[in-house]
C-alpha positions in Angstrom: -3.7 4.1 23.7 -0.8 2.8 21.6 -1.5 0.4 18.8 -0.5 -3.1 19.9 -1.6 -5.7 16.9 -1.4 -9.0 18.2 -1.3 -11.3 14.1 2.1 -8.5 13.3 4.7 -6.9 14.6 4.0 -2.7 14.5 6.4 -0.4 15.5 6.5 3.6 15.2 9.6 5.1 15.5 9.2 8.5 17.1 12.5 10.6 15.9 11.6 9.8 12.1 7.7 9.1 12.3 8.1 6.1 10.3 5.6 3.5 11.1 6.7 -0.2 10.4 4.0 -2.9 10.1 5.7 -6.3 9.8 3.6 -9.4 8.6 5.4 -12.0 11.0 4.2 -15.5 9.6 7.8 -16.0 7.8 7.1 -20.1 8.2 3.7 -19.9 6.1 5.2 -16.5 3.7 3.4 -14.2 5.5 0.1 -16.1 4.4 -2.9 -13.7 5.3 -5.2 -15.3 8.2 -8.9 -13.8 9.4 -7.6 -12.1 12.1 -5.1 -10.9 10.0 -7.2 -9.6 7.6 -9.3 -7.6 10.7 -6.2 -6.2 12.2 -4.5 -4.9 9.0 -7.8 -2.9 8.5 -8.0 -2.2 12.0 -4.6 -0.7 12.0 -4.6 1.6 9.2 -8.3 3.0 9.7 -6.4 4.0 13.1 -3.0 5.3 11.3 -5.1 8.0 9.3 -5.4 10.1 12.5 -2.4 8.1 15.2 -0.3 11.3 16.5 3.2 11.4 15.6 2.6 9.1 12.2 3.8 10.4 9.1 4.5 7.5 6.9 4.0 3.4 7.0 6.1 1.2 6.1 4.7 -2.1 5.2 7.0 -5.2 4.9 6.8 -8.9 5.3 9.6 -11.5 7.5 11.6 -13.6 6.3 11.6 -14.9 2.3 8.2 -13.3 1.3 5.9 -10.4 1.7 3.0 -12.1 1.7 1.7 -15.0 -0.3 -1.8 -14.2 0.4 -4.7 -16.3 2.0 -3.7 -19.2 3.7 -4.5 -22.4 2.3 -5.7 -23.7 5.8 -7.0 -20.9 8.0 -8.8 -19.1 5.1 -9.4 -21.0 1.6 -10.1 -24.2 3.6 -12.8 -22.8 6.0 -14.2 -20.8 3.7 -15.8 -24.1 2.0 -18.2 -24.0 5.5 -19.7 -20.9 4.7 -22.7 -19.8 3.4 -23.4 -17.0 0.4 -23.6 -14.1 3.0 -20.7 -15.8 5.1 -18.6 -15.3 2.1 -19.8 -11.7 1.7 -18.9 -11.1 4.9 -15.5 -12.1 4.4 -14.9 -10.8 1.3 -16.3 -7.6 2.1 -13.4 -7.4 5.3 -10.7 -7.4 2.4 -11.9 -5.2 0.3 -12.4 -2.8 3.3 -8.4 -3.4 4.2 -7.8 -2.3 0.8 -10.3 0.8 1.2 -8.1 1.4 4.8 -4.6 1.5 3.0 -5.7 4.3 0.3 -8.1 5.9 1.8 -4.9 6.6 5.3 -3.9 9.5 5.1 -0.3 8.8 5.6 1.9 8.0 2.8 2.2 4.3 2.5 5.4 2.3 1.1 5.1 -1.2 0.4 8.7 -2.9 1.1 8.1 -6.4 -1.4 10.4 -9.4 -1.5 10.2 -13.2 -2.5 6.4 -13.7 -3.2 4.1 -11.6 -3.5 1.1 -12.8 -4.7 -2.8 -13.2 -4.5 -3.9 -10.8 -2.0 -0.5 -9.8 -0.7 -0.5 -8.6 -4.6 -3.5 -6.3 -4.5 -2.3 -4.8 -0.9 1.4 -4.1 -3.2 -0.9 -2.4 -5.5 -2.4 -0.4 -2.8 0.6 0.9 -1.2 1.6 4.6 -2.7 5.0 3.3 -3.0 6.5 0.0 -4.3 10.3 -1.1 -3.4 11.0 -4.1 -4.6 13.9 -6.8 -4.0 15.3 -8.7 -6.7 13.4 -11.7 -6.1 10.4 -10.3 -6.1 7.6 -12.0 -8.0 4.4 -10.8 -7.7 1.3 -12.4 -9.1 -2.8 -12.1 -8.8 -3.5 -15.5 -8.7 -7.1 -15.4 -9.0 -8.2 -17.3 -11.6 -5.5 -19.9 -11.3 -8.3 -21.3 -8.5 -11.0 -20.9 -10.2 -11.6 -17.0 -8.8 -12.6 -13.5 -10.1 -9.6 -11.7 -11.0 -11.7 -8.8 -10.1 -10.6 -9.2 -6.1 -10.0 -6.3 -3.5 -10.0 -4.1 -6.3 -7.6 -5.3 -8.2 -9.2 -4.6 -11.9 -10.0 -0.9 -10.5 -6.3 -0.7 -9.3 -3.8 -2.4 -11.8 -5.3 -0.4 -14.7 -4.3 2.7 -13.5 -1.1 1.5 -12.6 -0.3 -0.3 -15.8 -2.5 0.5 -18.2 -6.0 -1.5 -19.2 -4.2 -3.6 -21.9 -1.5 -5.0 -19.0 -3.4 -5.1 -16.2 -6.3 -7.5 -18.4 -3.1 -9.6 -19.5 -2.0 -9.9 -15.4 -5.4 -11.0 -14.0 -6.8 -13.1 -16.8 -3.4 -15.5 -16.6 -2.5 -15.1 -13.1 0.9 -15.5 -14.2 4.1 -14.6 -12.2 5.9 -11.8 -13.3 9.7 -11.7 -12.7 10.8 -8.3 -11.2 12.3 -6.8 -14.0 8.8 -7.1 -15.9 6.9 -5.6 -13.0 9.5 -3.0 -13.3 9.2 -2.1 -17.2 5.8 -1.7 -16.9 5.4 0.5 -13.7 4.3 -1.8 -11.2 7.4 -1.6 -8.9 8.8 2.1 -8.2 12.7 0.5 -7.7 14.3 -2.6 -7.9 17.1 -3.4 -5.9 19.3 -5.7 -4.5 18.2 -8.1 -1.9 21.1 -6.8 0.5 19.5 -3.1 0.3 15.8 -3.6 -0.1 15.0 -2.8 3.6 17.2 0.1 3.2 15.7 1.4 0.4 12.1 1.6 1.2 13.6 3.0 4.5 14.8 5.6 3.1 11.4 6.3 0.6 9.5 6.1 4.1 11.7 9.0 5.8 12.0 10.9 3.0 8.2 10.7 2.6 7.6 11.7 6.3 10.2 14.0 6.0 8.1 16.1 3.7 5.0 18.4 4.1 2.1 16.1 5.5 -0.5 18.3 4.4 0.4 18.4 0.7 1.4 14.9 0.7 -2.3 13.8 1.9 -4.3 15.9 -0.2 -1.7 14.9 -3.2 -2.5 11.0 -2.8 -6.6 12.3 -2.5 -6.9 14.0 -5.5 -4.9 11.7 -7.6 -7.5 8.7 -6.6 -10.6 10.8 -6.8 -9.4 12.3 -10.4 -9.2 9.0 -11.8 -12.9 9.2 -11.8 -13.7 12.6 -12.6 -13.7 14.5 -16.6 -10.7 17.2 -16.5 -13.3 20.8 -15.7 -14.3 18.5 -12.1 -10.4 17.1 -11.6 -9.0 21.4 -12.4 -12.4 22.7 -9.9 -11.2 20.5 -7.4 -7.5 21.0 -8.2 -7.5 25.1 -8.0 -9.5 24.9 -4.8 -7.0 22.9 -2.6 -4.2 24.6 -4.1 -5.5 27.8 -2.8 -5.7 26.0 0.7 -2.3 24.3 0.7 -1.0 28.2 -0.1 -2.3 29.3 3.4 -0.8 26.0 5.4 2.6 26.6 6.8 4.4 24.4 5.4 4.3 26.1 1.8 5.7 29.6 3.8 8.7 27.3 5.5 9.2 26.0 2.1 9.9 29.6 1.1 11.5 31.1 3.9 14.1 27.8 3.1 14.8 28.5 0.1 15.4 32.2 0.6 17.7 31.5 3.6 19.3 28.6 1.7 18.9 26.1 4.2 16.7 22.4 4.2 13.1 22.7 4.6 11.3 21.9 8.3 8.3 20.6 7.5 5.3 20.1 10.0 
């Protein structure tokens, strides 16, 4: 059965395999709700095996990509809850985070206006970051009296921007401006506002363009070498090379080059 989220707009376009996911609150900027939250996760635990996937695009509508939890339907409500209530709830974002790297698709994260709070640690998830001009991205966290230590944020900024920066960003909660998140290696591109869409367009065919194999076990083994000592990262590393060498897509790659033509990858 096709996916059909009913809190975003999805759409999978079959002649490129690009699969859009559109947060479609554009009046509250894309503000997270609970049944957002359960459908995000919902959706990419089921992109990791949906036939004819081969990359996600996720975006926001309108003058944001997502602001993070709403004020009313989450931070509000969440003052009726009890300790394992709030376990609950907290344990359904960190598992959306968990869905996003853990798909095995290649995921680009199309970010404009604000992005902060959660919307910042689902950025940071994303394998690839296109961002507009005017997008400022901040993990707001302690600016209410939070953990900046949310979804996985301190496990995830450091290896993005180094332990030093990412202790700066979720200590302060500060905004930065693009051209910061830039320097430091939080945002892949910057662009104009005019061609943002069509620049993480293009990163999202040109990653399902490639070979999906390699691309899957490439964004594995980078997340579980961040956690290994270099003689468990090269054991791993030697043994799903050898593998990738018997999958077809490394003999098209070949048979490409020789006949000088552009690869077909499966």
């Amino acid at each position: 059965m096709p996916l059909a989220p009913r809190s975003f707009r999805y759409h999978l376009a079959p002649d490129t395999g690009v699969a859009t996911i559109t947060l479609d609150r554009p009046d509250r900027l894309n503000a997270l709700t609970f049944e957002v939250y359960r459908e995000l996760r919902e959706t990419f635990q089921a992109l990791d095996t949906e036939p004819g996937v081969r990359s996600i695009l996720l975006m926001g509508a309108g003058p944001a990509f997502c602001s993070g939890g709403d004020v009313e339907d989450i931070i509000g409500a969440l003052f009726e809850h009890d300790y394992q209530g709030l376990l609950e709830f907290t344990r359904t974002t960190g598992d959306l985070i968990l869905a996003i790297i853990e798909c095995r698709r290649p995921v680009v994260g199309a970010l404009n206006g604000t992005v902060a709070g959660a919307g910042a640690v689902i950025a940071a998830a994303c394998d690839v970051r296109i961002a507009s001009e005017n997008a400022k991205i901040a993990y707001l966290f302690t600016k209410v009296g939070l953990s900046g230590a949310d979804m996985g944020a301190s496990w995830l900024l450091p290896r993005i921007v180094g332990f030093g920066r990412a202790m700066e960003i979720l200590m302060t909660g500060d905004f930065l401006s693009p051209e910061e998140a830039f320097r430091i290696g939080l945002y892949n591109r910057v662009v104009p506002p005019a061609e943002h869409l069509a620049e993480a367009q293009r990163w999202a065919e040109k990653l399902a363009r490639g070979p999906s194999f390699a691309l899957e076990v490439t964004k594995k083994m980078l997340y579980r070498e961040a956690a290994q000592d270099l003689r468990s990262a090269m054991a791993g590393e030697v043994e799903i090379q050898a593998a990738c060498m018997q999958d077809p897509n490394f003999r098209e790659a070949y048979e490409a080059f020789v006949e000088k033509r552009r690869p077909e990858f499966t």
